[in-house]
C-alpha positions in Angstrom: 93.5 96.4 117.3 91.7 95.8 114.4 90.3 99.0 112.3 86.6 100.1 112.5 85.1 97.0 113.3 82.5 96.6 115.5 81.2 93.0 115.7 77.3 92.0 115.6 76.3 89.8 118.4 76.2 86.2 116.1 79.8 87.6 114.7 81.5 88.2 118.3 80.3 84.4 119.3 81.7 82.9 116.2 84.8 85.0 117.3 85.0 83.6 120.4 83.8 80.2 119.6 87.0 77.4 119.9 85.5 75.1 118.2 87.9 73.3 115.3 85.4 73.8 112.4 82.9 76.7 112.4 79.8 77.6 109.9 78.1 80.7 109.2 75.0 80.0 107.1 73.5 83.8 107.2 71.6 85.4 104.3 73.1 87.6 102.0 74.8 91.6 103.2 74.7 89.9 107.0 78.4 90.3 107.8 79.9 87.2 107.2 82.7 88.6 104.4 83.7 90.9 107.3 83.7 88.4 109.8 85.9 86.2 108.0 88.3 88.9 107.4 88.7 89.5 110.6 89.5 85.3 111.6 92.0 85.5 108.6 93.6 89.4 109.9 93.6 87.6 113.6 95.2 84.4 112.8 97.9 85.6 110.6 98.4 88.3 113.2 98.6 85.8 116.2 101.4 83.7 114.6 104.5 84.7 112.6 105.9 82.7 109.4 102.1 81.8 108.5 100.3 81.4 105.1 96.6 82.2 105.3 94.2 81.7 102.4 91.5 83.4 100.8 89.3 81.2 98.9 86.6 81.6 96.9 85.1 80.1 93.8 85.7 82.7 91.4 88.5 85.3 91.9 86.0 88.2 92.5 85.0 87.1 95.1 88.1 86.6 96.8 89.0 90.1 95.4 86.6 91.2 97.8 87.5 89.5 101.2 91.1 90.6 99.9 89.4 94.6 99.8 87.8 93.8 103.3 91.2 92.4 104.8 92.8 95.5 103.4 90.2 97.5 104.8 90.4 96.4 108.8 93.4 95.5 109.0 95.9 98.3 110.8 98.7 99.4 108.7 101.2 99.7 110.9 101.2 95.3 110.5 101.7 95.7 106.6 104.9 95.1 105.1 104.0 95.2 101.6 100.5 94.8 99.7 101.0 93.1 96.2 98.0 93.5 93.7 99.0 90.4 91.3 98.8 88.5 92.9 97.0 89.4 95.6 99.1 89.0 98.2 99.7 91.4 101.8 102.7 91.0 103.7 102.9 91.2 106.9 105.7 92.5 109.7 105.3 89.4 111.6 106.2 86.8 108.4 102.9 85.9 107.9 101.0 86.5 105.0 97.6 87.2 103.5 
């Protein structure tokens, strides 16, 4: 279960949307840094041995979907957190 998240209505469809290749064009402070955390929490979660990416143009910015990740995500699947680079291990293999 993933930690004090309670999804807005467009956030729990693009949760539950399968489609291959999703969007979210939303203004600014609408919830779309902790949506993504949560895909990127889920997927490396779901499937073990996996490498998940953080991505963002500059590396503030992906320091703060790397905060937000760290934020929801329940730290009894942490292995290790690593703050250069930023990198959190999970139990399963995967990693953030």
């Amino acid at each position: 279960m993933i930690n004090k998240y309670k999804a807005l209505k467009w956030q729990d469809e693009f949760h539950r949307s399968k489609a291959r290749y999703r969007i979210l064009a939303c203004g600014r402070r609408s919830g779309k840094t902790e949506a993504s955390a949560i895909e990127i929490i889920r997927h490396a979660a779901k499937n073990n041995n996996w490498i998940c990416w953080w991505v963002g143009p500059i590396s503030d910015q992906s320091k703060i979907g790397f905060r937000k990740v760290i934020k929801y995500i329940p730290p009894e699947w942490i292995k290790q957190i690593t703050h250069v680079p930023l990198v959190i291990y999970l139990i399963n293999g995967s990693y953030i």
